[in-house]
Each structure stands twice: as C-alpha cells, then as structure tokens.
N, C-alpha and C positions, 0 to 999 in steps of 0.2 A: 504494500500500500504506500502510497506517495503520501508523506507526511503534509506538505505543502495542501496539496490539493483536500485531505482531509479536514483541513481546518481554515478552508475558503466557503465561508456560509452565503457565496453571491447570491444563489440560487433559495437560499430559504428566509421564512419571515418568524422574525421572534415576536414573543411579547414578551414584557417583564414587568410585573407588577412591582408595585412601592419603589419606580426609580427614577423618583424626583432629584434624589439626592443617597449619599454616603455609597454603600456599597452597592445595590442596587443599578445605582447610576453609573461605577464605574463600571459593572460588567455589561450596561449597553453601550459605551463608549468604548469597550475592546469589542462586542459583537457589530457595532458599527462600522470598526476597524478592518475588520474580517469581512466587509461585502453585504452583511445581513440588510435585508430592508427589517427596520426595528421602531416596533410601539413599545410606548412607556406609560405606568397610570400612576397619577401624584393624588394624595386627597382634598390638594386644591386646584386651585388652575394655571395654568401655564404663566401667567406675566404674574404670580406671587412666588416665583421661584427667581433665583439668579443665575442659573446651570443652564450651558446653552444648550439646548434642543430642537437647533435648525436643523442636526440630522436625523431626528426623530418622529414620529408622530407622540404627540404628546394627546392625554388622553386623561380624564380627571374619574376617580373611582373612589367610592367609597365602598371597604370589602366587608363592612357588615351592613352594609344591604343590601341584597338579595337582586331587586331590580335592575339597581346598577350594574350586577356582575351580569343580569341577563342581557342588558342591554347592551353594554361592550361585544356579546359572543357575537352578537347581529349587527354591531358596526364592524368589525372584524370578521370577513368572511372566511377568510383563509390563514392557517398558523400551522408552521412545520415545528415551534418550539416556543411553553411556554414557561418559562423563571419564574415563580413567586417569591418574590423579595417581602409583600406586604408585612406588615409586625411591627406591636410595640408595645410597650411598657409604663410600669406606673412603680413611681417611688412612692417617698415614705411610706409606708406598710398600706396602702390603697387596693392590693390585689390580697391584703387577707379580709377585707370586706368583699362581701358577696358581688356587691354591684363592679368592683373593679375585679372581681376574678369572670365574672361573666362576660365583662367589656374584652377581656383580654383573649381568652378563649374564642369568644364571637367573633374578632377580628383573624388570631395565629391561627386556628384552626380551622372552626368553621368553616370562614372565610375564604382559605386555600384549596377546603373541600370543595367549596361553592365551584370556584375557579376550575379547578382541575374537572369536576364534571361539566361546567356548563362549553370547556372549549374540548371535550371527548372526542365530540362528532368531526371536531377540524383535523384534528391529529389524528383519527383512524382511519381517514382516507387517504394518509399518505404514509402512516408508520413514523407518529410523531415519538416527540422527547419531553418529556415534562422534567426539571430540576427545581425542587424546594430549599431556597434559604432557612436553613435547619440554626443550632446553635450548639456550642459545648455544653451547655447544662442541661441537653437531654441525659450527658451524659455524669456529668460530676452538677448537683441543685445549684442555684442560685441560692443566697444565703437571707435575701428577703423578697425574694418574686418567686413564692408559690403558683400565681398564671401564668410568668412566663416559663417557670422551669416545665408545670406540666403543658402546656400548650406545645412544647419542643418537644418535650417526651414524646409527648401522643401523636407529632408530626413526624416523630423519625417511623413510627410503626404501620402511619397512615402512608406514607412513602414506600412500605414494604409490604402493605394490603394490597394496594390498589397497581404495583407492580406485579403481583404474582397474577390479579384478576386481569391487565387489561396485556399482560408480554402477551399472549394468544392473539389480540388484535392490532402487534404491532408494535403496542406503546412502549415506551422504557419509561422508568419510574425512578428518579434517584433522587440523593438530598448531598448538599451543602452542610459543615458544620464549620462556620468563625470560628477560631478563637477569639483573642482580643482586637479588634478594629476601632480605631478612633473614628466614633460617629455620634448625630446629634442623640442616637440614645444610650449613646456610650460615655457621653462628657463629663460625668462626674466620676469615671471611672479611668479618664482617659489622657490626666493634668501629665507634670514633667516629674511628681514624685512617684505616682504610681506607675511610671513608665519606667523609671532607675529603677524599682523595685523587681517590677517583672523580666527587666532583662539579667536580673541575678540568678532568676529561678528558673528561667526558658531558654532552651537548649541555642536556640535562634537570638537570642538576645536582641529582640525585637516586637510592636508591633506589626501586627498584619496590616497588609493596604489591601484596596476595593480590587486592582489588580489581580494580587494574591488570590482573591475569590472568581475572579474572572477566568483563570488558568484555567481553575477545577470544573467551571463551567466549559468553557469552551472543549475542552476533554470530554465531560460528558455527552454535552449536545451532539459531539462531533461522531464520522464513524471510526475512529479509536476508543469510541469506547460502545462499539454495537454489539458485545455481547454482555455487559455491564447493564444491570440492572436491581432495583431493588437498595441498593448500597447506599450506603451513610461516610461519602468522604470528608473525613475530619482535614482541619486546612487552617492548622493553631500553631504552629512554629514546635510542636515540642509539649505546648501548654499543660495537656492533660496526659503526660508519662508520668 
C-alpha cells in the first residue's frame, strides 16, 4: 500500500462535530490538509468564533437536541467520515448534582449516540469510519467529574457496541483517548505549574497538541487502519503507564 496515497482524503467528506475550537479544530485543519472536503459544528455560530473557517463548512449544533442533530443529517447528504469531538464539562462539584450529571451525559453521550445513528445511512452506503473523541478517564476517574468520567466510560464501550453491530455493514467504529491537551476545558488544568509538574511524571515530558490527536485520527479514518476497529487508541504521551 502507498502510504502517501493512503492518507490523501481528496476524495472523501468528513464531518467533525465540537470543532469550533481546541482539538476538534485542529484535526479538521490536518483533514483539510489532506484534501478532505470538511464540515464542522460549533454551539454557536460562525462570526462568534475567531478560528478561521474559510476552508470549512461551518455549521452550528446543539448535540443535546435531538432536532438539531436530525437536521444537520439532511443538510449533509453525503459523509464518508464522521469525528465526534462534541463534550464538556462542569467544575466545582456541579456534575455530582443530578441536573449537571444529566447535562453532561445528554450532551458526551447521548448526544454522540444521536450523531453516530442519525449519519448511519451516509456511511453505509459507502463503508464509512466513524472516530469518537474518547478521554483518559474512561480509563484512570477524574477526581471531581463523576459525568465526565462516566460519560467517557460508557463512550469507550459504546464505540465497541456499535463496532461489533455495524463492521457487517461496512462501518468501522473507533475512539480517540487525550491525554492532557491544553484546551478551553482544560485551563484550569493546563497553567505553567501544572505543566512542570506533569513533565516530571510523563515519559514525553510534554503536553499533547490538537495535532497529536489528529495523527490518530487520520490513521484511523484512513485505509491503514481498514482492519482496525472497535479500538480505544490512547494518545497521552506516557500519561496513564
């Protein structure tokens, strides 16, 4: 296989949900790179952003609701690959209240659920690639985000459900796992002290960039990784040895 030509997406159209911004964004700025014609959905609208998106379709979603996400499958008629970036988070102890562990949920999971079914019908007619923006605390908890640890959990397995259901019709089904990226719901995690700290203890002595998650993507999407499926590629520098 010609490496080159495996990883020219001229021919296919992505979507990647939540990539207004941080990592998201950076992996539709590498699959832009790559030739892809590439949509993006922000939860606001295009001129409340600063990230330039003249090579994109830009496209506004809100992934807990329902309409929304039906509405986008039928502005997008056609998708050979779609990313769910969507997710987010709630500090001070807001997700061990019901209402912020239900927001949170509704949105990481639910929501991905919504997605990945409502664009099925695009990707089984050509033997699509679905990739979930996963996290390391499916695998080691977050130490005060009970909705985001389990909404990650329950996305790494939902990524390995609906891989086993839909490989027969084509699909591939895989996840992303960050480790540490500096993003806007990373920032209080993500100052100049807890960065000296982390490179003591991470083999990389580094964080991750949007990049770094873009690799893993374009590997999976691509056919280097056509018999790959199901799988939870961790993409943490070392983080969680």
């Amino acid at each position: 296989m010609n490496v080159q030509n495996a990883l020219n997406f001229s021919d296919k159209k992505v979507l990647i949900t939540g990539a207004s911004s941080g990592i998201g964004y950076g992996i539709a700025q590498e699959f832009v790179a790559a030739g892809a014609t590439v949509h993006i959905t922000g939860t606001r609208t295009k001129s409340d952003y600063e990230n330039d998106f003249t090579a994109m379709t830009f496209h506004s979603l809100n992934a807990a609701n329902g309409e929304d996400i039906e509405a986008l499958a039928k502005t997008i008629q056609e998708l050979d690959i779609l990313i769910n970036c969507v997710g987010t988070v709630l500090y001070k102890k807001q997700e061990f209240e019901r209402a912020g562990f239900e927001k949170i949920l509704n949105i990481n999971l639910t929501g991905v659920m919504h997605l990945c079914t409502a664009f099925y019908p695009h990707l089984e007619r050509g033997g699509g690639s679905i990739i979930n923006l996963d996290s390391v605390v499916a695998i080691r908890p977050a130490l005060n985000n009970p909705a985001y640890t389990a909404s990650k959990a329950g996305l790494k397995q939902l990524t390995k459900g609906l891989a086993m259901k839909w490989g027969r019709k084509g699909i591939r089904v895989n996840a992303i796992a960050p480790g540490m990226v500096p993003t806007k719901l990373t920032a209080n995690q993500a100052g100049a002290e807890q960065e000296a700290a982390f490179k003591q203890r991470n083999p990389i002595q580094r964080f991750g960039t949007p990049q770094d998650m873009a690799g893993g993507a374009l590997f999976l999407a691509s056919p280097l990784a056509a018999y790959v499926t199901g799988q939870h590629l961790v993409i943490d520098g070392g983080m969680t040895l």
